[in-house]
N, C-alpha and C positions, 0 to 999 in steps of 0.2 A: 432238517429237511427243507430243500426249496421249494420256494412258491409252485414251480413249473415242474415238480414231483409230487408235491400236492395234488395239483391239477392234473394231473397228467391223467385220470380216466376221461376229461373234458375235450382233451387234445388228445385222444384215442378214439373218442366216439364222433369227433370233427372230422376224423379220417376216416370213420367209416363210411359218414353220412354224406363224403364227398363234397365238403366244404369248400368252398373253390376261395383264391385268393387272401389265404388262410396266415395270420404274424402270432407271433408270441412274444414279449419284450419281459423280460422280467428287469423289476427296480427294486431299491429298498421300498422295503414294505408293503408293494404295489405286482402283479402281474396281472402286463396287459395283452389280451388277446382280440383275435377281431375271424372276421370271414363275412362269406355267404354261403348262406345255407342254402339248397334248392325250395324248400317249403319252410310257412309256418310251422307247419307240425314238427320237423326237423330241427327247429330254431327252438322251440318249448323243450325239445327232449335233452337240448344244450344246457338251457338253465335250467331244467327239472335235477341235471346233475351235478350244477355248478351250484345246486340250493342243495343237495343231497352233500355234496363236497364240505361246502363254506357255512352251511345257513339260511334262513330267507334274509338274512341283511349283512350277507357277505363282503366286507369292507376292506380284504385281501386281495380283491380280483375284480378287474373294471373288464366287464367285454361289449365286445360293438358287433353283434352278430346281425348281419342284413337278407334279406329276403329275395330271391330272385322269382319265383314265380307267386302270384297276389290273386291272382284267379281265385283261389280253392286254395283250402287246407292243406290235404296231399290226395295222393290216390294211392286205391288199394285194389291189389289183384285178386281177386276170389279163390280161396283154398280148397280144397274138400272137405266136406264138413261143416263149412260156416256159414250163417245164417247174418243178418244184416242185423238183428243186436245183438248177437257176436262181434261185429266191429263195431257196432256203435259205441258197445262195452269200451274197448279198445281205445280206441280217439277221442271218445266224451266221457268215459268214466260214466258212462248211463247208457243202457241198455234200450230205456224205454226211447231213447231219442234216437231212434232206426229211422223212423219216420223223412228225417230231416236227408238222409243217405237216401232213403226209397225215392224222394220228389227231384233231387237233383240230377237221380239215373234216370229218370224218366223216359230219355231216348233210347234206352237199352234193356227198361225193364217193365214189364208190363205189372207184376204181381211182387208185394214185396215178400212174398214166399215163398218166391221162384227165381233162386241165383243161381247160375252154375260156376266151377272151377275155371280159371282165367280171364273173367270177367273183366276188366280191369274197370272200377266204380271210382268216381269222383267223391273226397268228404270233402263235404262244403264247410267254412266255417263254423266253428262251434257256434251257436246263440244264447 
């Protein structure tokens, strides 16, 4: 199996996430890949699968994935149904840390009990 079939759900999920400016080079013993991602959070779910793929010290695969917007984490648009640790859940793996989402909507949201569907809410960096 090659490198670049190995990886290849990494280079599936760079195209969905709209990776702009996106190489693939495979070498002996070596696949290199690179891009920009639009967000951090975008950029995490890269190597969350490139460690799901390889490992946490994946030494198959060198990538150079860069960040185009630095503002904020990503943004999220409001479903029906959810509730802000529901996506806290989501983006920090912690439910309890809503909070951190409630203070940076602040221009949009008065109550953090009171989101509605299309929202579109800024996550701020994890902390």
């Amino acid at each position: 199996m090659s490198l670049k079939s190995k990886y290849q759900p990494v280079l599936d999920l760079g195209e969905k996430l709209n990776v702009t400016d996106g190489y693939v080079n495979e070498e002996p013993g070596k696949l290199k890949i690179g891009g920009t991602a639009e967000t951090q959070y975008d950029k995490d779910q890269m190597w969350d699968e490139i460690k799901r793929i390889g490992g946490e010290q994946a030494e198959d695969i060198e990538a150079d994935i860069k960040v185009k917007i630095t503002d904020y984490y990503t943004k999220h648009t409001v479903a029906g149904g959810e509730s802000l640790s529901k996506i806290s859940k989501r983006y920090y793996r912690d439910a309890m840390k809503y909070n951190q989402i409630f203070e940076a909507n602040r221009n949009i949201l008065k109550n953090p009990d009171m989101i509605h569907p299309g929202q579109e809410l800024v996550i701020p960096f994890p902390s």
